[in-house]
Every structure is written in structure tokens, then in C-alpha cells.
Residue frames relative to the residue before (quaternion, step in Angstrom):
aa qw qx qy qz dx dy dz
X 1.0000 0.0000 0.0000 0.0000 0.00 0.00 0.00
X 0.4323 -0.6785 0.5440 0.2384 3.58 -0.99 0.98
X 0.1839 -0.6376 0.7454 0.0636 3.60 -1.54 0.59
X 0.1155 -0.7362 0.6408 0.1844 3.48 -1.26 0.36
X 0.1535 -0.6501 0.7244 0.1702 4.23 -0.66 0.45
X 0.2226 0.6749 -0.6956 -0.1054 2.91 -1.99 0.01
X 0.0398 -0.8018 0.5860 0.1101 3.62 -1.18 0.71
X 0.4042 -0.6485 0.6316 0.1311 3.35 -1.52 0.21
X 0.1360 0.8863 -0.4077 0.1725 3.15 -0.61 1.74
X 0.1719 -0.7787 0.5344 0.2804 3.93 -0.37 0.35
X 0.0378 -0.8249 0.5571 0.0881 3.24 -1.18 0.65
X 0.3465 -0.7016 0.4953 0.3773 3.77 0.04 1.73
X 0.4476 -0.5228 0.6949 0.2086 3.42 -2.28 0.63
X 0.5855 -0.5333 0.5600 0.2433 3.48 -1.03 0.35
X 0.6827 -0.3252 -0.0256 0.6538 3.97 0.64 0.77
X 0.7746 -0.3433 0.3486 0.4006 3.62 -1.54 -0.28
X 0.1331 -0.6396 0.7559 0.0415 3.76 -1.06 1.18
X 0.1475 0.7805 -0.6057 0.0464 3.91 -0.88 1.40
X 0.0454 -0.7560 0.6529 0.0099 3.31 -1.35 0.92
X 0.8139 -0.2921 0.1415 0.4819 3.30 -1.58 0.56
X 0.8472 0.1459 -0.2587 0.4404 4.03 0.01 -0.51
X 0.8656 0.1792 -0.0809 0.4605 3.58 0.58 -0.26
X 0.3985 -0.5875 0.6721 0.2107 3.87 -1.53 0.55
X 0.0664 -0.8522 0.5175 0.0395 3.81 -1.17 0.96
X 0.0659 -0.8675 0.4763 0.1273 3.40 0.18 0.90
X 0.8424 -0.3127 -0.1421 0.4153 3.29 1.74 0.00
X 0.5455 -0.7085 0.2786 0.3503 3.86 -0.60 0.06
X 0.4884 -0.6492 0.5816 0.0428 2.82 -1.54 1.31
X 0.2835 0.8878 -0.3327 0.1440 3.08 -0.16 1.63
X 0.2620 -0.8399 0.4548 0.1382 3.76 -0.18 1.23
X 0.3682 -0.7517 0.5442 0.0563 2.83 -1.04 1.48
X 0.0843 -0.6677 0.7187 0.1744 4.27 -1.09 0.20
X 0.0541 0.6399 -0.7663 -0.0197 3.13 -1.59 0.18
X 0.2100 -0.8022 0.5565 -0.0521 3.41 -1.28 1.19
X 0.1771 -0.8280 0.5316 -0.0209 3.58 0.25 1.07
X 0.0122 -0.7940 0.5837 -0.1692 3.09 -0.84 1.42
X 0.6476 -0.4508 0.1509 0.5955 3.76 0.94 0.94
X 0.8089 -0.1377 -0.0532 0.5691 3.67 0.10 -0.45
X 0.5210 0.6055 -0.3509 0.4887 3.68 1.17 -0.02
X 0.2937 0.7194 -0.6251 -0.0736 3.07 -1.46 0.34
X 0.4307 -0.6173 0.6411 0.1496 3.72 -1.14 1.02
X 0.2820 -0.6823 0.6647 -0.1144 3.11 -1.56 1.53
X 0.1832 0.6849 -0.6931 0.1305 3.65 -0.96 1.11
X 0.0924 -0.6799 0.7271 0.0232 3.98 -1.70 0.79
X 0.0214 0.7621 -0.6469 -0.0144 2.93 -1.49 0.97
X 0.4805 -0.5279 0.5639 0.4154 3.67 -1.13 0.04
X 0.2218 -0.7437 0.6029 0.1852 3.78 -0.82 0.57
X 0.7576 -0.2153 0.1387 0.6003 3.26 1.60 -0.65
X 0.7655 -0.4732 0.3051 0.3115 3.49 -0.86 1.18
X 0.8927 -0.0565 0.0920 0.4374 3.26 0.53 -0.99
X 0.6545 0.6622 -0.1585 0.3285 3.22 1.57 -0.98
X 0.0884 -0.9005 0.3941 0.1614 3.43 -0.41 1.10
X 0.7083 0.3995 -0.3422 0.4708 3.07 1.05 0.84
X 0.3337 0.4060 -0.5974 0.6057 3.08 1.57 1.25
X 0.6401 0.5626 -0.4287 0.3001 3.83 0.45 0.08
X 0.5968 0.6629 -0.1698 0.4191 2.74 1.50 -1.00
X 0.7431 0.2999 -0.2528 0.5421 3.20 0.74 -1.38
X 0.5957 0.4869 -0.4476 0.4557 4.26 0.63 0.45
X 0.6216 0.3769 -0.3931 0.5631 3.42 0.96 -0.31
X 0.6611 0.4201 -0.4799 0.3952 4.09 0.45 -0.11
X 0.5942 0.6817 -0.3150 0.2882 3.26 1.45 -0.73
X 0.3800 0.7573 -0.1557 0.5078 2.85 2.09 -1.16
X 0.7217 0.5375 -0.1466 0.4108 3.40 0.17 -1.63
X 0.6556 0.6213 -0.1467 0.4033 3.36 1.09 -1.58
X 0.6644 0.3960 -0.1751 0.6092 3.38 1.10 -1.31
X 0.5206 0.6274 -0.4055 0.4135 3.52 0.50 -0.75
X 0.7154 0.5474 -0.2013 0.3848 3.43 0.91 -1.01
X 0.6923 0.4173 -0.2219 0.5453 3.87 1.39 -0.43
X 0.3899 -0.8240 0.4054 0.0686 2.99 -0.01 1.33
X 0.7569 0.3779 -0.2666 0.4617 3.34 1.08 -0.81
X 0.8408 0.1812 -0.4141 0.2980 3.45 1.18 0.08
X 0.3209 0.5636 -0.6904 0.3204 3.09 0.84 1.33
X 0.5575 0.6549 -0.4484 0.2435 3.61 0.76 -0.64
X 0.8048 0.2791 -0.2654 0.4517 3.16 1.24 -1.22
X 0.5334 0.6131 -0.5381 0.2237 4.00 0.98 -0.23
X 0.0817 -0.7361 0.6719 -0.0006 3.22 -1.53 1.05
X 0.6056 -0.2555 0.5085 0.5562 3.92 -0.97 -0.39
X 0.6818 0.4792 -0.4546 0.3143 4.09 -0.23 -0.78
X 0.8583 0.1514 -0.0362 0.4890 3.44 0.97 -1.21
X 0.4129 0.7003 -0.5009 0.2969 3.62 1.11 0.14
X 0.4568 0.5527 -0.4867 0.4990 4.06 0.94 -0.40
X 0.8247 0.2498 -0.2698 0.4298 3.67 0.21 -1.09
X 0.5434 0.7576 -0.2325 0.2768 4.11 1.01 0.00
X 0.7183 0.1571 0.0368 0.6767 2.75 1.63 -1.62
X 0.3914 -0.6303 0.5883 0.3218 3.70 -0.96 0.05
X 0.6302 -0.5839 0.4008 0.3183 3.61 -1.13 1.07
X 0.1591 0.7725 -0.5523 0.2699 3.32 -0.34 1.42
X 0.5812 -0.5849 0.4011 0.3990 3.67 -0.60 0.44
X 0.6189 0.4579 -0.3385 0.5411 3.81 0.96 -1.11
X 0.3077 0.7447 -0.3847 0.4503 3.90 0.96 0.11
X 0.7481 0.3955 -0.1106 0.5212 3.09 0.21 -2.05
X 0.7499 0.3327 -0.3580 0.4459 3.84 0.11 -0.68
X 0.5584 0.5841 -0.3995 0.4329 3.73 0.98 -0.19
X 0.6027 0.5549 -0.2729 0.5044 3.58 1.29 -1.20
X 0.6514 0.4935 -0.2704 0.5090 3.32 0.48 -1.55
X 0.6950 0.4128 -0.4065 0.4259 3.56 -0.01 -0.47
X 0.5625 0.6707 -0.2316 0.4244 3.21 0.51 -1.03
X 0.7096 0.4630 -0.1138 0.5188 3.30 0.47 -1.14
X 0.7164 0.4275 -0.2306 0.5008 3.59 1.11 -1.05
X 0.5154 0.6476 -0.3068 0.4700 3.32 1.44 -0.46
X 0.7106 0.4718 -0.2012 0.4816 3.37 0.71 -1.44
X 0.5097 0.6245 -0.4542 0.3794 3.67 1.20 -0.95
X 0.8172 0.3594 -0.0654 0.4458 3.33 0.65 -2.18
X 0.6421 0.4422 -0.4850 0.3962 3.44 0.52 0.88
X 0.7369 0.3859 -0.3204 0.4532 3.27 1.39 -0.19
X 0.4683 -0.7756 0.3042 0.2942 3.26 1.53 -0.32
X 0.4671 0.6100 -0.2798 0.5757 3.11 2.01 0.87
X 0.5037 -0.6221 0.4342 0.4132 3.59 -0.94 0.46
X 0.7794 -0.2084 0.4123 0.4232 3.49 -1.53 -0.29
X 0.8039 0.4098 -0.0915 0.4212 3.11 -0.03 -2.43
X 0.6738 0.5329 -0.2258 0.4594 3.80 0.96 -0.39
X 0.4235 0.7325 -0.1307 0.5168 3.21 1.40 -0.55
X 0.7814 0.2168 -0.0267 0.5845 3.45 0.21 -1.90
X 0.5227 -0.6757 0.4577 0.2465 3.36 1.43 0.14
X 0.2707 0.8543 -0.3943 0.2033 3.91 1.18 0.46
X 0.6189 -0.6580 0.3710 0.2154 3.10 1.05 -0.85
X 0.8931 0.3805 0.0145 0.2396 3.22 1.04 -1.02
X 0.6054 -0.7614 0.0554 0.2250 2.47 1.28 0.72
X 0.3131 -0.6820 0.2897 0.5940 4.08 1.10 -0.91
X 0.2281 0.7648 -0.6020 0.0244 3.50 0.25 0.36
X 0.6250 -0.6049 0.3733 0.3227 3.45 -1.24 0.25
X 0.2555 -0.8303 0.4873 0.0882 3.54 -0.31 1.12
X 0.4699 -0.6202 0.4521 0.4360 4.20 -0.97 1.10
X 0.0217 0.6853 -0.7099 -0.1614 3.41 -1.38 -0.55
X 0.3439 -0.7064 0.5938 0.1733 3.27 -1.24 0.99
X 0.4322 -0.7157 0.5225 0.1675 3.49 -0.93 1.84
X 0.4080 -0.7560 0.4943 0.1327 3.83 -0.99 0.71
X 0.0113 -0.6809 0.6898 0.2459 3.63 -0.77 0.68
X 0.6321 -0.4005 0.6387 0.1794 3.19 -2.26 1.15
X 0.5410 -0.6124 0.5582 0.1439 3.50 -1.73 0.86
X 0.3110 0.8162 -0.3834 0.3003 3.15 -0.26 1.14
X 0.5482 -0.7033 0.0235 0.4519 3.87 -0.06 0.13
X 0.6100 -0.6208 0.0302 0.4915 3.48 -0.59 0.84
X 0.2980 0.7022 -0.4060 0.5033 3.55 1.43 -0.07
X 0.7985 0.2356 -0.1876 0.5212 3.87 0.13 -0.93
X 0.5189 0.5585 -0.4896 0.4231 3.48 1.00 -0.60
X 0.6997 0.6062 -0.2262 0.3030 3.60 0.44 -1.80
X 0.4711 0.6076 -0.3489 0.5359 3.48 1.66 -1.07
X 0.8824 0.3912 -0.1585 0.2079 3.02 -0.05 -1.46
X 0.5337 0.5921 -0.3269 0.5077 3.32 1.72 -0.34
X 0.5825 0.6520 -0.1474 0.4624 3.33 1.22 -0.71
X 0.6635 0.3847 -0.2842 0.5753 3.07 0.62 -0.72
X 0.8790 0.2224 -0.2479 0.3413 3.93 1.00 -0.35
X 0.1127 0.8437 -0.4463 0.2762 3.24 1.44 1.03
X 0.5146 0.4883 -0.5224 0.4732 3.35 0.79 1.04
X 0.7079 0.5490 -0.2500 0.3673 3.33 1.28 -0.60
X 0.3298 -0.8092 0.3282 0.3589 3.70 -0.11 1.34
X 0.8674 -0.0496 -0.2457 0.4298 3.58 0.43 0.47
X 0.3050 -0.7920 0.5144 0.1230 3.68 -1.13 0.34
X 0.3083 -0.7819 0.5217 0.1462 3.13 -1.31 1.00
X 0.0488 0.9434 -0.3278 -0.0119 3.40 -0.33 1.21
X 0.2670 -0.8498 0.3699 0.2640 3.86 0.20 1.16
X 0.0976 -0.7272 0.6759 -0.0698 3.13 -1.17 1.34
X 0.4209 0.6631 -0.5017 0.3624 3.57 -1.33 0.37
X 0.3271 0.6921 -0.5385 0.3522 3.58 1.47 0.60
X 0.4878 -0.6893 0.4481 0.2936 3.58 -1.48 1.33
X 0.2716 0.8661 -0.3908 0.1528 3.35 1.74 -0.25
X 0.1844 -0.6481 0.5417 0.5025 3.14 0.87 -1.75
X 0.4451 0.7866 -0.3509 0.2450 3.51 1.04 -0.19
X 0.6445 0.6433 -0.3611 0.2008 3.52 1.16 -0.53
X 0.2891 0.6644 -0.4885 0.4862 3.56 1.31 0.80
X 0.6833 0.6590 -0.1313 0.2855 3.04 0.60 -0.81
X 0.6397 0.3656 -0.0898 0.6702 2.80 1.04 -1.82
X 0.6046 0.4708 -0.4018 0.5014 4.13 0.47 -0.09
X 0.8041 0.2196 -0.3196 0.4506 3.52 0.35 -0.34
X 0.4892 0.6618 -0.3525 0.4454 3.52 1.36 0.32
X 0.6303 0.5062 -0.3330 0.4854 3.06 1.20 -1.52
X 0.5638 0.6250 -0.3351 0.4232 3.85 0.79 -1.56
X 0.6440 0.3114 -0.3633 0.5969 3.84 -0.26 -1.09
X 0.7337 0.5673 -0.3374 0.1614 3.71 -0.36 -0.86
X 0.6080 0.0132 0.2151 0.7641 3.39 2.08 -1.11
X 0.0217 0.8357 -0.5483 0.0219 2.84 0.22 1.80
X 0.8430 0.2740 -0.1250 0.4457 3.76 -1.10 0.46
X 0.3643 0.5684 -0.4566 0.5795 3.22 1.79 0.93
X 0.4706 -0.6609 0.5715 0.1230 3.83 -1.25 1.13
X 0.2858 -0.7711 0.5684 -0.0251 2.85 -0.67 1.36
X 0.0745 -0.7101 0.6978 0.0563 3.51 -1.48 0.82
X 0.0735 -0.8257 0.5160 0.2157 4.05 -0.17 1.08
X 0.3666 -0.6388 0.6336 0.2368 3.85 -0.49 1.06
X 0.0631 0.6810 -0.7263 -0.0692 4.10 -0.99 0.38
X 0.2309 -0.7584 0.6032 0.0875 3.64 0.46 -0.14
X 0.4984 -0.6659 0.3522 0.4290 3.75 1.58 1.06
X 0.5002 0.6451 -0.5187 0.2540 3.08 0.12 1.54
X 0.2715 0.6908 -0.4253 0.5179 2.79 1.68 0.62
X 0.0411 -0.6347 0.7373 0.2276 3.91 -1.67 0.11
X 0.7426 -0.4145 0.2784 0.4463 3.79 -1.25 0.82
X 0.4491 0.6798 -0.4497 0.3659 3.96 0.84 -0.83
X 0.7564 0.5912 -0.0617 0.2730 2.18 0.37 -2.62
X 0.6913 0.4354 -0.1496 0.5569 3.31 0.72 -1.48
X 0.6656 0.4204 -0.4047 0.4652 4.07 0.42 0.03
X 0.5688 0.5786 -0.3065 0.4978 3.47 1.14 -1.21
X 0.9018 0.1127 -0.0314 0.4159 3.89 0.26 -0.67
X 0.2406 0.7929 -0.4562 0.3246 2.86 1.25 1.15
X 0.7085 0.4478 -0.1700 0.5183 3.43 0.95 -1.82
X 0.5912 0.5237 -0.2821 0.5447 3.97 1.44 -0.25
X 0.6636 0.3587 -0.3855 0.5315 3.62 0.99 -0.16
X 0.7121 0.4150 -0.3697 0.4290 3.59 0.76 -0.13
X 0.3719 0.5239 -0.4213 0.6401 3.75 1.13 0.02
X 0.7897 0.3199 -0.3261 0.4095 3.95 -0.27 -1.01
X 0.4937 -0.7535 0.3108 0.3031 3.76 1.34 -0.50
X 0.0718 0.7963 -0.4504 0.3975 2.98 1.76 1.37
X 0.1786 -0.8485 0.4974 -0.0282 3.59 -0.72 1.24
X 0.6340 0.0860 -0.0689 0.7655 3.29 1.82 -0.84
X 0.2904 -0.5827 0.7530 0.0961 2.87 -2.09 0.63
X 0.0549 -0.7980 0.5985 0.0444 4.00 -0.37 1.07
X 0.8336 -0.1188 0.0813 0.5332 3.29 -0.78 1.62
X 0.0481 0.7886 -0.6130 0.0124 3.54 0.13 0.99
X 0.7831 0.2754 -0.1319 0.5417 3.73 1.32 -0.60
X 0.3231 -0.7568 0.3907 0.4126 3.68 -0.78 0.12
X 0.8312 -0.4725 0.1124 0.2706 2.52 -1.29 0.81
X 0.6021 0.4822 -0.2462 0.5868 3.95 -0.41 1.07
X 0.6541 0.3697 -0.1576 0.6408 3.31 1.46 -0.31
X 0.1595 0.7484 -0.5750 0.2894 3.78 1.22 0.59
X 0.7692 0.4805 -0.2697 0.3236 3.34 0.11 -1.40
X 0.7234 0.3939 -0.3077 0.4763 3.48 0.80 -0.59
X 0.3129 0.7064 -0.5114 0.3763 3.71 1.18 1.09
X 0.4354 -0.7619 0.4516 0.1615 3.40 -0.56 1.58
X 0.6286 -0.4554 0.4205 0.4697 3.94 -0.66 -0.07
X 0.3360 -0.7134 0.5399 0.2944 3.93 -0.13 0.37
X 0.2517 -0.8311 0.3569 0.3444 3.47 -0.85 0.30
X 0.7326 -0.2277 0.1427 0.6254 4.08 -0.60 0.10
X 0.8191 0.2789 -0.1391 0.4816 3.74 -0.86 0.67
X 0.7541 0.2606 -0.2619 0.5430 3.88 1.02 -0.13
X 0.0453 -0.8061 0.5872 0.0584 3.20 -0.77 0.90
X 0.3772 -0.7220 0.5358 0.2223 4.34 -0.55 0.90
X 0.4079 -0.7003 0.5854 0.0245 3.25 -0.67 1.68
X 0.0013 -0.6611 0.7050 0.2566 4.18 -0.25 0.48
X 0.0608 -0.6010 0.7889 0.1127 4.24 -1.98 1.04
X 0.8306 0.2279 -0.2941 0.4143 3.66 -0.51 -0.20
X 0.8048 0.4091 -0.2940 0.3140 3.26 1.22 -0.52
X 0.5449 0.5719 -0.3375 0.5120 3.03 1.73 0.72
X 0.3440 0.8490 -0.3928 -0.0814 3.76 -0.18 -0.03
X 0.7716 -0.0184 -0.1195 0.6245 3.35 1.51 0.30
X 0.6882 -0.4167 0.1990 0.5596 3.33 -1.81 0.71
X 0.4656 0.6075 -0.5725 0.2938 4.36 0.73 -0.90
X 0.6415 0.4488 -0.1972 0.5901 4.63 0.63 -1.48
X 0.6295 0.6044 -0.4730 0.1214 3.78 -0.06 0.37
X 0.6101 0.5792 -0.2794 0.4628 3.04 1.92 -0.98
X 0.7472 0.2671 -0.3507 0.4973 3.63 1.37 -0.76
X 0.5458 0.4829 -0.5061 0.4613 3.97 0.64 0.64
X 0.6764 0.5577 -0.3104 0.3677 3.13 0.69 -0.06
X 0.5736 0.5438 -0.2822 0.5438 3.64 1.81 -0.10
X 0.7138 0.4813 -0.0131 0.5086 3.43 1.36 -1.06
X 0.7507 -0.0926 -0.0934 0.6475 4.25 1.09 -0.45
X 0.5482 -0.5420 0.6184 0.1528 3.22 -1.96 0.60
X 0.8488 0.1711 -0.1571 0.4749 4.03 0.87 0.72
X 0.4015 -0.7589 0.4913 0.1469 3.54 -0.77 0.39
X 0.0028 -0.7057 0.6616 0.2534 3.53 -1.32 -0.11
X 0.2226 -0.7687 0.5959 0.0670 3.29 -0.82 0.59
X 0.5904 0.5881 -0.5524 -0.0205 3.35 -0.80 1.20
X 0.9135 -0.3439 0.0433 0.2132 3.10 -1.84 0.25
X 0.5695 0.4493 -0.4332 0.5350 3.31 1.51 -0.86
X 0.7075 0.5431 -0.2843 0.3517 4.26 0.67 -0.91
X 0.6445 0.4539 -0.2289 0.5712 3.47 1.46 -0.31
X 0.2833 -0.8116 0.4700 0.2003 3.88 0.98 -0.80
X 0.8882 0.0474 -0.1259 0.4393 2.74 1.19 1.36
X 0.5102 -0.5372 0.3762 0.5563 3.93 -0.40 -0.56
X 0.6244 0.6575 -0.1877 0.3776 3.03 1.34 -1.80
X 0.6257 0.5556 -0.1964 0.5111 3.34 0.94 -0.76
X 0.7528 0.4118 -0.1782 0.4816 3.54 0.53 -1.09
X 0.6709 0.4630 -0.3629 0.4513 3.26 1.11 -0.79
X 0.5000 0.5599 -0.4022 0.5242 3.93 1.53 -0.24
X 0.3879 0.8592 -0.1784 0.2820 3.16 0.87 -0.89
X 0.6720 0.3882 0.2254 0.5890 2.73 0.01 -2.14
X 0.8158 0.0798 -0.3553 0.4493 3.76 0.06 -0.32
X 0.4575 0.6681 -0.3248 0.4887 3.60 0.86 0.31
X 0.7643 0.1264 -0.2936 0.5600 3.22 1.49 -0.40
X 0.3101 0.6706 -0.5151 0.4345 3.45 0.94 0.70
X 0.8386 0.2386 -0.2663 0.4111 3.28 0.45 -1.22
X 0.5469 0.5104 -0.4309 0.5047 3.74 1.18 0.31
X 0.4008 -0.6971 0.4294 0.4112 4.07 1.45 0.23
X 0.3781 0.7827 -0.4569 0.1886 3.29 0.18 1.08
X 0.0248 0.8099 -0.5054 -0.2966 3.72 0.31 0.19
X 0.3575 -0.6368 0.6160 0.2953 3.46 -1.62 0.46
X 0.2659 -0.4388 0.7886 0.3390 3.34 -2.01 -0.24
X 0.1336 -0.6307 0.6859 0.3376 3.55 -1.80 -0.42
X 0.0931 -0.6957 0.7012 0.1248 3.25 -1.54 0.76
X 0.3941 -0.4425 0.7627 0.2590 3.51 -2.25 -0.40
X 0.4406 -0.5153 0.7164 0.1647 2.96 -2.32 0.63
X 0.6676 -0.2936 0.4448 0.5198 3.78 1.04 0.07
X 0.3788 0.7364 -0.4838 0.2831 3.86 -1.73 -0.08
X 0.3960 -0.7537 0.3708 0.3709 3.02 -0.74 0.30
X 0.7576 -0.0331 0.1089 0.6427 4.14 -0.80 -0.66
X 0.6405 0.6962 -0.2354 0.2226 3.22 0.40 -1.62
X 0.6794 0.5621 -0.0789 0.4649 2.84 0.97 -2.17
X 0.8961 0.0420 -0.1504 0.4154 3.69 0.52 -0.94
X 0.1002 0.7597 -0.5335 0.3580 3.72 1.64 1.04
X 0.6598 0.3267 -0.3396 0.5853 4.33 0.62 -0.82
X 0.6247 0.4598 -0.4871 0.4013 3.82 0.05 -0.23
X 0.6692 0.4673 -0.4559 0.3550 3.97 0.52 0.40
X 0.2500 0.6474 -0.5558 0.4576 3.30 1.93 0.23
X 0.7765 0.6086 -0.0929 0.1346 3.03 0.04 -1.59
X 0.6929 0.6252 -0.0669 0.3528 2.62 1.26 -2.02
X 0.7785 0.3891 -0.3179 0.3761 3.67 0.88 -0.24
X 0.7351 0.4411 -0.4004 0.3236 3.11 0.88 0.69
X 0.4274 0.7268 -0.3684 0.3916 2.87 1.96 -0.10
X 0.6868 -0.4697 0.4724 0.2909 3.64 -1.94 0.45
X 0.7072 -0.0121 0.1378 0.6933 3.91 1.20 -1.06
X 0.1874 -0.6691 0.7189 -0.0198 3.09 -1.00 0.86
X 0.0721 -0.7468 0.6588 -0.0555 4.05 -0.37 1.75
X 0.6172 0.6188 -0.4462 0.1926 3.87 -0.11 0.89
X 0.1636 0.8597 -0.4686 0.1203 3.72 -0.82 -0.12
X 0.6600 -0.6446 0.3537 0.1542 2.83 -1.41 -0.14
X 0.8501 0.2822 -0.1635 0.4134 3.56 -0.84 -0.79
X 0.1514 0.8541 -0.4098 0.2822 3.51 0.71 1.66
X 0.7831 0.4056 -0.0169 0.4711 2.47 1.57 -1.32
X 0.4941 -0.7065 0.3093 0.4013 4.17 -0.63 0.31
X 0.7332 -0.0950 -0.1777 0.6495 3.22 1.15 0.41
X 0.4587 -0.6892 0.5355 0.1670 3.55 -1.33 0.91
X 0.5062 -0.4385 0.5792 0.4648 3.55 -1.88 -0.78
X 0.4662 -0.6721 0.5662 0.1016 2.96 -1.16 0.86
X 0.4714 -0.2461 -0.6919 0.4883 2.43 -0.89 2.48
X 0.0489 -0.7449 0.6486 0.1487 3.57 -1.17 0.34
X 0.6522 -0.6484 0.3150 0.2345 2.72 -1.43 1.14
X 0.6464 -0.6718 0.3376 0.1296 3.22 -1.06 1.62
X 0.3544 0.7246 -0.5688 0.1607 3.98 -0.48 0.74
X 0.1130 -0.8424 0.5104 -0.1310 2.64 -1.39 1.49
X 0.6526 0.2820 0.0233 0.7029 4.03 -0.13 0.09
X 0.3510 -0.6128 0.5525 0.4428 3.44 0.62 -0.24
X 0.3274 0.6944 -0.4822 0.4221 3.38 -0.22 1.71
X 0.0830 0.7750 -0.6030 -0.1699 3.66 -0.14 0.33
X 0.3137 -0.6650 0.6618 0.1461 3.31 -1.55 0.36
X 0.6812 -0.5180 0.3664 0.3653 3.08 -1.79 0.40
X 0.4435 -0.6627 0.4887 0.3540 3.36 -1.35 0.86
X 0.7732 -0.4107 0.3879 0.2880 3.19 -1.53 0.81
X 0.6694 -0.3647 0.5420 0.3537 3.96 -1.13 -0.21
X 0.7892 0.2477 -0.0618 0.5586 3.18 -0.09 -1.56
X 0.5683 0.3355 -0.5777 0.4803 4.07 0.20 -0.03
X 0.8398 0.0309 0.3606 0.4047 3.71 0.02 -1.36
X 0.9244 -0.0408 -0.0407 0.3770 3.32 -1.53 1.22
């Protein structure tokens, strides 16, 4: 007989992580666990950036289902898309699931879906935090070994000229990805376009918020607009797909692996490439994103963010992640 757990947890970050709408001192993260006589499958999701009583009321929801025995008995990956609406508590239900199925057959994840690939270590592009262009510039610097960087911009300052031509002198001939987390307004986004390609910006992520697609300008040769909030399943492809040249793809925005892995092929055959990102989390949270991770264009996750992790935690090095362990995941 199946059992379903679920807790509700913060987990401090190791200093402040800021972008265009908000400062994080840490994550807010719901945990599933799926008992299956001596098995048990492990999924985390973000229920919400920040909100602890949008956590709350997903972890009772949690609780609620937990309570019908027959359909946890029957929910699997085959029919959860059509069970639950696309919600973040979703994604930790899937993810478990998936870990469940791993540890009953005694096969990874990636082996499973039949992928191919074996566990090799996969790049990831390290992120610099919003901040001034003076500290930005430090911080790019310090990772000028890494061939490209993600870097959040979208300060109300007016300052993000700044921090672009800082970041550039700072790590020269390193590829640039500018995160805006729609904090950009069209102006904005015309005015510092022809300056992000001079500084060697390749993507532009979500220069507007979402709903403001349409007023996306033609990109020019070499930049290609990445839709993150305004994508979040295969339902946002037909009208992201008129408006940017890339995806992100993650799990709390997709509701799941299952999902993302549709996802992802759905935008293949429309000639999209994706990146994968994370909302944050611990090990747990981004252990399913190495399904993922090897076909993707960029691969924005990792680890050691936080002041204390799950235990194994998920391995990165060189800026490299690596397959999660057994016992973390999949």
C-alpha cells in the first residue's frame, strides 16, 4: 500500500541571490515522499518564491490527496498530466514518482525513458546575482574560466549599461546570457540592445513581462530571446513561438519531468532550442534536471547555494554537474 508524506521547509542561501523583482535570502521548499513498502520516491518543488502561505495551502493540499488511497494507488507518470492541473506541487509529485519507479526497477531515470546517455558530467553556466556594476564586474572575474555566464540585469536603477560594459572589460570574450526577469520596458529593451551585442550577449531571457511578448523587436544576427516566465508548458508554445528563438524549461513552470520532457520535444519539432533552469532548492530540487540537461543549449543549475544542503548533494564541479547519486534521486 502507498503512503504519501509531505513537508514544508525554508532553506537559508549562503548570502543574497537578487534579480529584477525580488532579494532571496532563502528557499521555500516542499518536499513529497511516496512510500511504497520498503521504497520510497522523492520529489521538491517551489510552491512559491517567497510565500508562506501559498506554501502552506500546497502542502495541505498535499495532505488532502494523501488521504485517498485509491488515487494515490493508481497515480503514475502515465496519467498524472490528465489528474492534476499544472501546478508546482505537481512537479514534486512527478519527480517522486519517477524516483519511485527508478528504485523498484533498479535502473536509473535516464535509462528508463530509454535516452541514451549515459551519466556523464554535464557544463552549466554559473550566474552572477544583480548587484552593482562594480560588484557585478568582481564577480564575473573571478569566473573567467567559465565559457559563458549568466548575468541578471533589470535593476530599476537605470544602471544596467553599466553593469554590461563592466561585466565585458571584466571577462573578455566570455558569452554572455542577460537574465531580465521582465524588467526591462520595450524602450528599454531597444536602447540596449545594439550594447548587449558589442558586450557579447547571446541571449536575452524575458526581456519583458510576460504579456508584453508582442512588443519583442526582431533580434539582431547572433542574439536570440529566450521566452522564462512566459513559457511554461507545451499549452505557451504556439504564442512563444511567434515572439523568441529559445526556451527555458523548468520543473516548477512545466509541472513536472513528464511534462518538460513533452515539452522539450514539442519544441524541437517547432526548431526551438531550450536551456534548463531551477527556481532554487535544494539537491533534490535540481537532481531531475540531468534527465534533461543533455540535450539542452545551457544547462543554468547546481549546487552549493545554499548553507546547508540534502545529504548526498548533488555533485558540481569545474562548473559541471554530475549525476545524482541513487539515494539523492532517480
Amino acid at each position: 500500500m502507498r503512503s504519501l508524506l509531505a513537508d514544508l521547509e525554508r532553506w537559508p542561501l549562503r548570502e543574497p541571490f537578487v534579480i529584477s523583482r525580488r532579494v532571496f535570502v532563502d528557499s521555500l521548499a516542499l518536499t513529497v515522499q511516496i512510500r511504497e513498502g520498503d521504497l520510497a520516491g522523492r520529489g521538491e518543488c517551489e510552491p512559491h518564491e517567497h510565500e508562506q502561505i501559498i506554501g502552506l495551502e500546497a502542502h495541505a493540499q498535499l495532505l488532502r490527496l494523501a488521504c485517498d488511497r485509491d488515487w494515490l494507488a493508481t497515480l503514475s507518470t502515465d496519467n498524472i498530466l490528465d489528474r492534476l492541473p499544472n501546478q508546482p506541487l505537481r512537479n514534486a509529485l512527478d519527480c517522486a514518482l519517477w524516483d519511485l519507479a527508478a528504485k523498484r526497477s533498479g535502473q536509473r531515470v535516464w535509462d528508463l525513458l530509454d535516452l541514451g546517455q549515459g551519466n556523464p558530467p554535464v557544463a552549466i553556466v554559473p550566474t552572477v546575482g544583480l548587484a552593482s556594476p562594480q560588484d557585478m564586474a568582481q564577480a564575473a572575474s573571478a569566473l573567467r574560466g567559465a565559457k559563458a555566464l549568466k548575468i541578471k540585469l533589470g535593476g530599476s536603477d537605470g544602471a544596467d549599461a553599466m553593469r554590461l560594459e563592466a561585466i565585458a572589460a571584466a571577462a573578455p570574450g566570455v558569452e554572455l546570457l542577460a537574465d531580465i526577469n521582465g524588467g526591462w520596458t520595450p524602450r528599454q529593451l531597444r536602447e540596449l540592445l545594439p550594447l548587449a551585442r558589442r558586450c557579447g550577449v547571446s541571449v536575452i531571457e524575458q526581456p519583458l513581462p510576460p504579456g508584453q511578448d508582442a512588443e519583442l523587436p526582431q533580434p539582431p544576427t547572433g542574439l536570440r530571446f529566450c521566452a522564462d516566465e512566459s513559457c511554461t508548458d507545451r499549452s505557451s508554445l504556439p504564442l512563444v513561438a511567434q515572439h523568441y528563438q529559445m526556451i527555458n524549461v523548468k520543473l516548477d513552470k512545466t509541472g513536472g519531468l513528464t511534462e518538460a520532457l513533452a515539452l522539450v520535444d514539442a519544441a524541437t519539432v517547432l526548431g526551438l532550442p531550450y536551456m534548463v533552469g531551477s527556481n532554487g532548492g535544494t539537491s533534490l530540487a535540481m537532481a531531475p534536471l540531468y534527465v534533461l540537461a543533455h540535450g539542452a543549449a545551457l544547462v543554468d543549475a547546481g549546487a552549493g547555494h545554499l548553507t546547508v544542503d540534502r545529504e548526498p548533494m548533488l555533485r558540481v564541479e569545474r562548473n559541471h554537474i554530475y549525476a545524482p547519486a541513487r539515494t539523492l534521486w532517480g
